[in-house]
N, C-alpha and C positions, 0 to 999 in steps of 0.2 A: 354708607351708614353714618348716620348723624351719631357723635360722641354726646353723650351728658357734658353740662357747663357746669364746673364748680367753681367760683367768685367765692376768694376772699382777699383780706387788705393787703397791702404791701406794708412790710413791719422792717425796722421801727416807723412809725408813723408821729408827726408834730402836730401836737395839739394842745396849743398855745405857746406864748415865746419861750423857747430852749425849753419846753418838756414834750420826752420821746417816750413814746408807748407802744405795747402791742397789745393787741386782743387776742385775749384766751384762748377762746373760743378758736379762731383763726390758728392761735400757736398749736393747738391740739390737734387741728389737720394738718399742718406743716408737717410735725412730729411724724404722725401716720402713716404721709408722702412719703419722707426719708425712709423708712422701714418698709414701704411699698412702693419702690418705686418703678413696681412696671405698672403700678395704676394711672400712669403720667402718658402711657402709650394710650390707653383708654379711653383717657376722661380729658374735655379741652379745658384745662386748669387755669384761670384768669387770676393775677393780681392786679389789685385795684388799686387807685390811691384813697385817702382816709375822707378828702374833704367832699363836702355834696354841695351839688348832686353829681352823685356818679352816673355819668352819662350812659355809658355802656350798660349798667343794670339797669337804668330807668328807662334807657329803651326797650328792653327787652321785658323788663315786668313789671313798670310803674313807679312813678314819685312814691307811692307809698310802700314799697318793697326792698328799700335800699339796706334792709340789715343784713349784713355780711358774719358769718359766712352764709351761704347757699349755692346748693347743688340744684342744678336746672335739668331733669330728667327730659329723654327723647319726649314722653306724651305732654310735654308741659309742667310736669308735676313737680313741688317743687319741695324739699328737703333741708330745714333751716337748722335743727337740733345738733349739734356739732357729732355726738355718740351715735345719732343717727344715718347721719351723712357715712362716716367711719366704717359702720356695720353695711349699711348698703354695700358700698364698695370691696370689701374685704367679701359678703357674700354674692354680687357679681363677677368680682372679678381674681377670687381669690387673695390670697395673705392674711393679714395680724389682722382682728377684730378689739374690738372695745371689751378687757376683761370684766365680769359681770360683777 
């Protein structure tokens, strides 16, 4: 059985000289992981690096698809909304959900 891909960046991330960053976004499914982390048995969870083109995504979904985070569902489908991503997971595979 094929796992769902979730792609997000490798943080902290340099983008430009001596300034480190991380994405929200990205940090808010991190967060999620740690608190679920049998979702890790699950789901084949990719970190990226920050600079494009990220090979890895652009193979798989296109130069124009490289915004990170996204979850790559078995049918194709693809999952970009961080809260959304979160709620999927937590309601396939069980655990913490995104409070309303």
């Amino acid at each position: 059985m094929t796992k769902p891909k979730l792609f997000i960046l490798k943080m902290p991330f340099e983008d430009g000289p001596g300034k480190f960053w991380i994405c929200s976004h990205c940090a808010l499914i991190e967060g999620a992981l740690s608190v679920n982390a049998h979702w890790c048995d699950q789901v084949d969870v990719r970190r990226i690096d920050f600079p494009k083109p990220r090979k890895e995504v652009v193979d798989l979904l296109g130069e124009a698809n490289q915004w990170l985070p996204v979850l790559v569902l078995e049918d194709g489908k693809l999952i970009k909304e961080p809260n959304e991503v979160i709620n999927y997971l937590a309601d396939r595979f069980g655990g913490a959900a995104v409070h309303p």
